[in-house]
C-alpha positions as CSV (number, residue, x, y, z in Angstrom):
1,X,92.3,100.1,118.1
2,X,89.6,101.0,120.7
3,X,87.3,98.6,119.3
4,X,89.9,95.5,120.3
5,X,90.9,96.8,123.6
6,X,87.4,96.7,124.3
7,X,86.8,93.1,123.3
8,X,86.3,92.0,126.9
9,X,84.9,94.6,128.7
10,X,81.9,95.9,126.5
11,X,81.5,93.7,123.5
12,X,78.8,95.3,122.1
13,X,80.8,99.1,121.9
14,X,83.3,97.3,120.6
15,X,81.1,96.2,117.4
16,X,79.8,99.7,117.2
17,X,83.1,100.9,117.3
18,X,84.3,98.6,114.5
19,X,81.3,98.8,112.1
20,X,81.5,102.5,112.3
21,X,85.7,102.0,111.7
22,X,84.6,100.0,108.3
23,X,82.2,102.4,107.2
24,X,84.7,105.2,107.4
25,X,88.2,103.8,107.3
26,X,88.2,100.6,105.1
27,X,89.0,100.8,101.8
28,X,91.5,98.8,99.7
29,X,95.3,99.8,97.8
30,X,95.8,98.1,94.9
31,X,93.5,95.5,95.4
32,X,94.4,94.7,99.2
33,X,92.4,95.3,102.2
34,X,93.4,98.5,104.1
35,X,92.4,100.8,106.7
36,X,92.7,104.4,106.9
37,X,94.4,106.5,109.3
38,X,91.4,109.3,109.4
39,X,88.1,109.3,107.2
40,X,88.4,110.2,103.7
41,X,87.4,113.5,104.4
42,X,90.0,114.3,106.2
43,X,92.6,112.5,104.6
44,X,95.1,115.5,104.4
45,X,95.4,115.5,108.3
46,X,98.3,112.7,107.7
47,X,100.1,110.6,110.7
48,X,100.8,110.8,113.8
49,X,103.7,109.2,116.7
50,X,101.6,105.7,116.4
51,X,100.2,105.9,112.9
52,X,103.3,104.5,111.3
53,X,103.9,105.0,107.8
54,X,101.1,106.0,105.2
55,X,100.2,104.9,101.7
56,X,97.7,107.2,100.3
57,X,96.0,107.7,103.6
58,X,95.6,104.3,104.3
59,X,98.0,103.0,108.0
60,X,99.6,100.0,108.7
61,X,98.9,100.4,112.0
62,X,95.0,100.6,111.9
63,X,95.2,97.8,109.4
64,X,96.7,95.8,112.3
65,X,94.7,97.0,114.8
66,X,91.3,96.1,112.9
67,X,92.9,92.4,112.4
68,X,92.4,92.0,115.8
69,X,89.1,93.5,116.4
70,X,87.8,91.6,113.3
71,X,89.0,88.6,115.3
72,X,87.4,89.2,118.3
73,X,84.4,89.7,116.7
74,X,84.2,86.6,114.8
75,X,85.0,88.2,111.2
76,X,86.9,86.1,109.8
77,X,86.9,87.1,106.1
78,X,87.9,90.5,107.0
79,X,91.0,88.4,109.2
80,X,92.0,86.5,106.0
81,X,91.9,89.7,103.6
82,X,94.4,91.6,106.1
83,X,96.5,88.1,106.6
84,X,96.5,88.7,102.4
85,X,97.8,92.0,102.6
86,X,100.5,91.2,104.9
87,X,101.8,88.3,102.8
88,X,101.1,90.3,99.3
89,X,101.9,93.9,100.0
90,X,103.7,93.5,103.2
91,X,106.9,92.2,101.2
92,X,106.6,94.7,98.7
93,X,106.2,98.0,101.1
94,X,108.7,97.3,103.3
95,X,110.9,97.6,100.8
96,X,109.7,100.2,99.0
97,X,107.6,102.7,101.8
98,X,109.9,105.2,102.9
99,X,110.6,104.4,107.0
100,X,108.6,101.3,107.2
101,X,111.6,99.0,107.3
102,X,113.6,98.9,110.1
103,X,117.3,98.5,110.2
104,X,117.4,95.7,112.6
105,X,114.5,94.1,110.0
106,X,111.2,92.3,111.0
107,X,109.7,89.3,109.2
108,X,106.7,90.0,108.0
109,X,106.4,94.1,108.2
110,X,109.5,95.2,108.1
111,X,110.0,96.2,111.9
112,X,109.9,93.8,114.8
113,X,107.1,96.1,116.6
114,X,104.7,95.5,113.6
115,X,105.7,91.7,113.8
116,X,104.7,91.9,117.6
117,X,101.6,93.6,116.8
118,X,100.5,91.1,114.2
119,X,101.2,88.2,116.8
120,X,99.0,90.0,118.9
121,X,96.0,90.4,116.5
122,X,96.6,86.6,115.0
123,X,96.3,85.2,118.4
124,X,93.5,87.7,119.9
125,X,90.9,84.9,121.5
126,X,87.9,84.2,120.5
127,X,88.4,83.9,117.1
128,X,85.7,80.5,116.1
């Protein structure tokens, strides 16, 4: 998340901040792009308040956040294989991942905040 809030302000921290996310976060469920919530290593810390829900280790919510980062930065590929796992798997978990659906609904994740967040990354500037 740091590395997209910090999109305008230091550009070049940001990168370092995501490359150094990818090396230690990213990682794939079932075939879909994913990030984790804490480095493999430490994957039996679990979530917190933000993290949303967890699928073995892996969050929704830094999967967001690096959409947007990956945007900002011009990485598209990465952009399209999280746009993937929201219209493959996003279907799937919210029906099946315990707490990630809310009762009022949500489009595309299952809760209106997620939907919100996803706008956000989508339209994050400076994407070519």
């Amino acid at each position: 998340m740091a590395s997209w809030f910090l999109l305008c302000a230091d550009p070049v921290l940001a990168r370092a901040l995501f490359d150094a996310g990818r090396r230690e976060l990213e990682g794939s469920v079932l075939g879909l792009y994913a990030m984790r919530e804490h480095p493999a290593a430490h994957a039996d810390r679990g979530g917190d308040i933000d993290s949303g829900p967890l699928l073995m280790g892996y969050s929704v919510s830094a999967t967001g956040f690096a959409m947007g980062a990956a945007a900002g930065l011009g990485e598209e590929e990465i952009v399209e294989d999280i746009l993937r796992t929201v219209r493959l798997g996003g279907p799937l978990a919210v029906n099946v991942v315990p707490g990630l659906k809310a009762p009022s609904g949500g489009g595309a994740t299952g809760s209106h905040l997620g939907d919100a967040i996803l706008l956000a990354m989508v339209t994050t500037p400076g994407r070519p």
